[in-house]
N, C-alpha and C positions, 0 to 999 in steps of 0.2 A: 109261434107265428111263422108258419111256414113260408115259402115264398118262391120264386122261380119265374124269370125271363122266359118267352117264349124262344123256339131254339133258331139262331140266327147263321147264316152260311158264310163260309170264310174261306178264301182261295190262299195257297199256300204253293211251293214251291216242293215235288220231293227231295231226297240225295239228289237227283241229278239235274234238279234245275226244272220238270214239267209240272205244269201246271197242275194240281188236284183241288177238291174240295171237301170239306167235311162240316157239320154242323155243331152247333155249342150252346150251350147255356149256361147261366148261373143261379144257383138257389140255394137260398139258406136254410143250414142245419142247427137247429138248438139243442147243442149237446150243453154239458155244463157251460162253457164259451159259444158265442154265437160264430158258425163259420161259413163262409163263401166258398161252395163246392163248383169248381169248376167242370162242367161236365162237357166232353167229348165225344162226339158220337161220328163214328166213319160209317159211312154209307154205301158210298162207292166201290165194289170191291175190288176196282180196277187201275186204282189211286193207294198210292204206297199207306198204308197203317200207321195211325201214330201209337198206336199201340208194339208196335215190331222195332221202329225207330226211333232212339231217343234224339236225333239231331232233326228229326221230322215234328216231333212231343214237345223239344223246348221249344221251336221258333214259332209254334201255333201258342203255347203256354206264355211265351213272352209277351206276343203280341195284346193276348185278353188282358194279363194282368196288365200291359201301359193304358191300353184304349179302354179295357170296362171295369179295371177293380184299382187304377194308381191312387195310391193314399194308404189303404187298406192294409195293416201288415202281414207282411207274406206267412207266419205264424198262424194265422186265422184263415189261410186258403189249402182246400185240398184240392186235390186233382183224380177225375174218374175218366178212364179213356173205355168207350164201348167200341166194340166187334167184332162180328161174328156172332153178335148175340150173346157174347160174354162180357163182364166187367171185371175192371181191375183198378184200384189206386195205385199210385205212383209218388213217393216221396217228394219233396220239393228240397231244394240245396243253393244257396244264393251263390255266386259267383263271388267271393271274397276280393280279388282282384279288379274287377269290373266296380265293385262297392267302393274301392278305396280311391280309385284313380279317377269314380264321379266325385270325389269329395267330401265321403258321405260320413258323419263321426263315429270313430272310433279310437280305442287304447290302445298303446302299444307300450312294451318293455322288450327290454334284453336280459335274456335270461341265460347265464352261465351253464355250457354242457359239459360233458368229458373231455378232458384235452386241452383245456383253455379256449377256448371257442367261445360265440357267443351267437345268440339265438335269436330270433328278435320272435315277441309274442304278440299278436294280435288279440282284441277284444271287441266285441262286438253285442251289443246287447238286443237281443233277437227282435222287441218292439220297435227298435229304430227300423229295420230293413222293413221298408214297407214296398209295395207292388209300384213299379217304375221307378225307383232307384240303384237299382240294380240288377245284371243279367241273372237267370235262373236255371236251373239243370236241373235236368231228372236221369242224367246218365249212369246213375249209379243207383240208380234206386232200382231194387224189384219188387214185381207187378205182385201188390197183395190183392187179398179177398176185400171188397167194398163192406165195412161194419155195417153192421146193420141202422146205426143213426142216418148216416148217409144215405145206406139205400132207401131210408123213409122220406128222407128229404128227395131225392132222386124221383116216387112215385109220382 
C-alpha cells in the first residue's frame, strides 16, 4: 500500500540565522515493518543544504516529526535528504537527555565499574521514543545509499 503526501514547503533558519527553504514529504514504505520515510528535498541551491549540515538536518527533522509524524515511533521513521540530484539516508539518534528531562519512561541502575565507582545505566525501550517526545539528531550519522525499498516508496 503505497502512499505519499504531496511535497509541502518549509522555511527554516541556516547556521547563521537566514532564512532558506526547502521541500518535504512523507511516504510509506512496506518493508517487513511498515515505515514513514521522511523525505527532503533542497532545491534552492543558494540556501545552506541539509544534506552538508546536520544542525540545519535536525531542526527541519525535528520540526516534521512534532507537526506531521508526533505519535509515530521514531523506530519506524527514516530520513532521505536529496541534492544536487543525489540521495542519501541519514540515521536517526534520539536525544537521551532531552527524553528524560521531558519525563518520558525509562530504567535506570547503578552499575559498579573499576575502582569502586559507580555508573548509573540507562534503559530505554526503543517503541516508547515516539516522534515529539523527544529531540533528534542525525550528527553522527553518515550519509548511506537510499535501499532500494525506500527508493520504491520514494518513486
Amino acid at each position: 500500500m503505497p502512499y505519499q503526501t504531496p511535497f509541502s514547503e518549509l522555511v527554516y533558519p541556516d547556521e547563521s540565522g537566514r532564512p532558506c527553504a526547502i521541500q518535504y514529504r512523507i511516504a510509506f514504505a512496506d518493508t517487513q515493518e511498515r515505515l514513514a520515510v521522511v523525505h527532503i528535498r533542497h532545491t534552492i541551491q543558494a540556501d545552506q543544504s541539509p544534506a552538508s549540515s546536520s544542525i540545519v538536518r535536525d531542526q527541519i527533522l525535528n520540526r516534521i516529526l512534532d507537526d506531521d509524524l508526533k505519535g509515530v515511533p521514531v523506530n519506524f521513521v527514516r530520513l532521505v535528504v536529496e541534492s544536487n540530484s543525489a540521495s542519501d539516508m541519514f540515521a536517526i539518534e534520539v536525544d537521551i537527555d532531552d527524553y528524560i528531562a521531558r519525563g518520558n519512561p525509562f530504567t535506570s541502575s547503578h552499575v559498579a565499574t573499576a575502582g569502586g565507582m559507580l555508573r548509573e545505566s540507562i534503559s530505554i525501550h526503543s517503541d516508547a521514543v515516539i516522534a515529539g517526545s523527544a529531540l533528534v539528531s542525525t550528527a553522527h550519522a553518515t550519509p548511506e545509499p537510499v535501499s532500494p525499498d525506500i527508493a520504491d516508496a520514494l518513486k
